[in-house]
C-alpha positions in Angstrom: 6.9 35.5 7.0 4.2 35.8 9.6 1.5 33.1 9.3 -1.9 34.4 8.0 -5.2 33.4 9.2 -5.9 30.0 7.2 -7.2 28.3 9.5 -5.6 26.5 12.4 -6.3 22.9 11.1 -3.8 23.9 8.9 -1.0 25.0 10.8 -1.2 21.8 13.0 -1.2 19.7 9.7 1.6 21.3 8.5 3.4 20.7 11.8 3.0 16.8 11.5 4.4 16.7 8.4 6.7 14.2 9.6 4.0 11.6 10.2 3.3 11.1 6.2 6.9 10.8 5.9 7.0 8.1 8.3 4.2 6.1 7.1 5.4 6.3 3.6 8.9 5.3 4.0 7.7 1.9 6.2 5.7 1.1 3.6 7.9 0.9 1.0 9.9 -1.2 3.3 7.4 -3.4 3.6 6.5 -3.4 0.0 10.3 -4.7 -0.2 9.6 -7.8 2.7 5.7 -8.5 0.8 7.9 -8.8 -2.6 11.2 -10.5 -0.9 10.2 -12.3 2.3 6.4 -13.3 2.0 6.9 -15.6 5.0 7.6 -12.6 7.3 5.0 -10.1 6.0 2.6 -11.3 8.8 4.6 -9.6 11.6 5.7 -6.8 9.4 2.0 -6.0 8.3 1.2 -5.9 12.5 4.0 -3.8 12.7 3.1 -1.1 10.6 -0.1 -1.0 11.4 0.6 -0.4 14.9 3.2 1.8 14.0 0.3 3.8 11.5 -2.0 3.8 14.5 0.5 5.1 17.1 1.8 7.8 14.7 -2.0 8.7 14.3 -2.9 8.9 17.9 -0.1 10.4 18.6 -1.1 13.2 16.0 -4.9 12.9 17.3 -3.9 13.5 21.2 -1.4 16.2 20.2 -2.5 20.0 20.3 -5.6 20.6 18.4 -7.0 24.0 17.1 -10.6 24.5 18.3 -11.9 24.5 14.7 -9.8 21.0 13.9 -11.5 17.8 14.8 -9.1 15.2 16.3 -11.6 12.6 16.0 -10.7 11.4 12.5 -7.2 10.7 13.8 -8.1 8.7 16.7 -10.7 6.6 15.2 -7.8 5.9 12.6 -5.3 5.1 15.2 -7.1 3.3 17.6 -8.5 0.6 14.7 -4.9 0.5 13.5 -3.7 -0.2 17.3 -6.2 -2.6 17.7 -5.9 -4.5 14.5 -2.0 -4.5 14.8 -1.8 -5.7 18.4 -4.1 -8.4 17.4 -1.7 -9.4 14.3 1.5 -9.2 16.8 0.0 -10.7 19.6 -2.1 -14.1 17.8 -0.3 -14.2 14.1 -1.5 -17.7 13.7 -4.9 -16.9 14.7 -4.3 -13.5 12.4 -3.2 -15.4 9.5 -6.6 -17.1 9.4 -8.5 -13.9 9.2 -5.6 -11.6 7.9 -7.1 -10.8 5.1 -10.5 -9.8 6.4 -8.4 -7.6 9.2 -6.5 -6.0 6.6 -8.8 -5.0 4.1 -11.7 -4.2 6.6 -8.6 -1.7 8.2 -7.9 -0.3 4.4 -11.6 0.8 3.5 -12.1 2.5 6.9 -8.7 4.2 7.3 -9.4 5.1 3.4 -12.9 6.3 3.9 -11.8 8.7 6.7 -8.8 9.9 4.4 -10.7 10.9 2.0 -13.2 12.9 4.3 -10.0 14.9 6.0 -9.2 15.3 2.5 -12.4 16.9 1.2 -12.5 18.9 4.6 -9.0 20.2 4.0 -9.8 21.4 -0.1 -10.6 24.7 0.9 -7.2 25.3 2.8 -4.7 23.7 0.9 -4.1 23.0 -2.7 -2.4 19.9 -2.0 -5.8 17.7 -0.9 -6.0 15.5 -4.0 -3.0 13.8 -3.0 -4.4 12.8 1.0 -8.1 12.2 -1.1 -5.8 10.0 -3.7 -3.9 8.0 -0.5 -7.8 7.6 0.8 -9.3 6.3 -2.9 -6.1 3.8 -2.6 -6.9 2.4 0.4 -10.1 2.4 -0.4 -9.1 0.0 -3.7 -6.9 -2.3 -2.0 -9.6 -3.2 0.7 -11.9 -3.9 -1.7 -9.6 -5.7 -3.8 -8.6 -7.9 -1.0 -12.3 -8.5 0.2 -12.9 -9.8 -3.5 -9.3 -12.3 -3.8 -10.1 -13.8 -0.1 -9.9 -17.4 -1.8 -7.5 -16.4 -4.3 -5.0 -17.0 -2.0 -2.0 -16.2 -0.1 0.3 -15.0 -3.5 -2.5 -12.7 -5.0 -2.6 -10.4 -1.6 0.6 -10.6 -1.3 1.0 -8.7 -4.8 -1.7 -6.5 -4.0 -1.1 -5.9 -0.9 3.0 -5.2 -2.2 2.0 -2.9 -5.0 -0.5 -1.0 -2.5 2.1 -0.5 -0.1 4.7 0.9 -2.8 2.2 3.6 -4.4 0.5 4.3 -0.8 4.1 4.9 0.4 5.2 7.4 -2.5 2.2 9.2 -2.5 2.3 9.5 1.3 6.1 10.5 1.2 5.2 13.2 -1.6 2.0 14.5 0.6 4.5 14.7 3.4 6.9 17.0 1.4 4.1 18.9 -0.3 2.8 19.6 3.5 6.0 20.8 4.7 6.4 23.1 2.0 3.0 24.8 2.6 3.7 25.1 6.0 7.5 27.1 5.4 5.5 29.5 3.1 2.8 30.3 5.9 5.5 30.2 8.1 3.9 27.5 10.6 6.7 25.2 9.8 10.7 26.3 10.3 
């Protein structure tokens, strides 16, 4: 099947499809470390937030269509680069201000998920799901902005249960994308 004029936003998202798998399957292993091994999760949290950010950039410097902005994807990844490297690089400093990090991270990277979502609506049928990841993020940062003094077990349970339905949804946007893209024929 020859691909048909959608648009070629949509034929480069449907090419990273990979990245949403990715992203959803480290968080569910990190869901699994916030649940398991609390003591760890600061490391784990820098880590995939500098893995979310590389993955993002890496999407963001790729190919672009002329008619696709790349700028959501680099604003993502270079907050999540910068927030993650800090975390790796000072985690005793980070654990102090963690939580601030983490959510301030969430509502942006949500924010700008939802707006590629609402952009994407008219191309794919499939943008409630990227618009649901985005409304999530959205939740936990605020959620963890409002527990700051609730202390270290509360965000580690929201933080847990965030990272398990962010990760399914993001593993079933990944799937849903790939399957758009074999039946425009942008993705083999």
């Amino acid at each position: 099947m020859q691909m048909q004029p959608l648009g070629s936003m949509v034929a480069e998202l449907t090419k990273k499809w990979w990245v949403f798998l990715a992203q959803g399957i480290v968080m569910i292993a990190l869901a699994y470390l916030a649940f398991t091994k609390p003591a760890t999760l600061i490391q784990f949290i820098g880590i995939y937030i500098l893995f979310e950010g590389a993955t993002k950039l890496f999407s963001g410097f790729g190919p672009q269509p002329s008619d696709q902005s790349r700028w959501p994807a680099l604003i993502i990844g270079a907050i999540s680069v910068i927030v993650g490297g800090f975390i790796l690089t000072n985690p005793t400093g980070a654990a102090g201000v963690m939580t601030y990090l983490i959510a301030g991270w969430a509502v942006v990277v949500g924010f700008l998920l939802v707006l590629w979502g609402i952009r994407l609506r008219k191309e794919i049928s499939d943008e409630w799901l990227l618009i649901a990841f985005g409304i999530l993020s959205l939740v936990f940062g605020f959620l963890a902005f409002a527990n700051v003094e609730a202390g270290y077990l509360t965000l580690q349970w929201i933080f847990g249960m965030f990272m398990v339905v962010g990760g399914i949804l993001a593993i079933i946007l990944a799937f849903r994308i790939r399957s758009f893209g074999v039946r425009i024929g942008a993705v083999g």
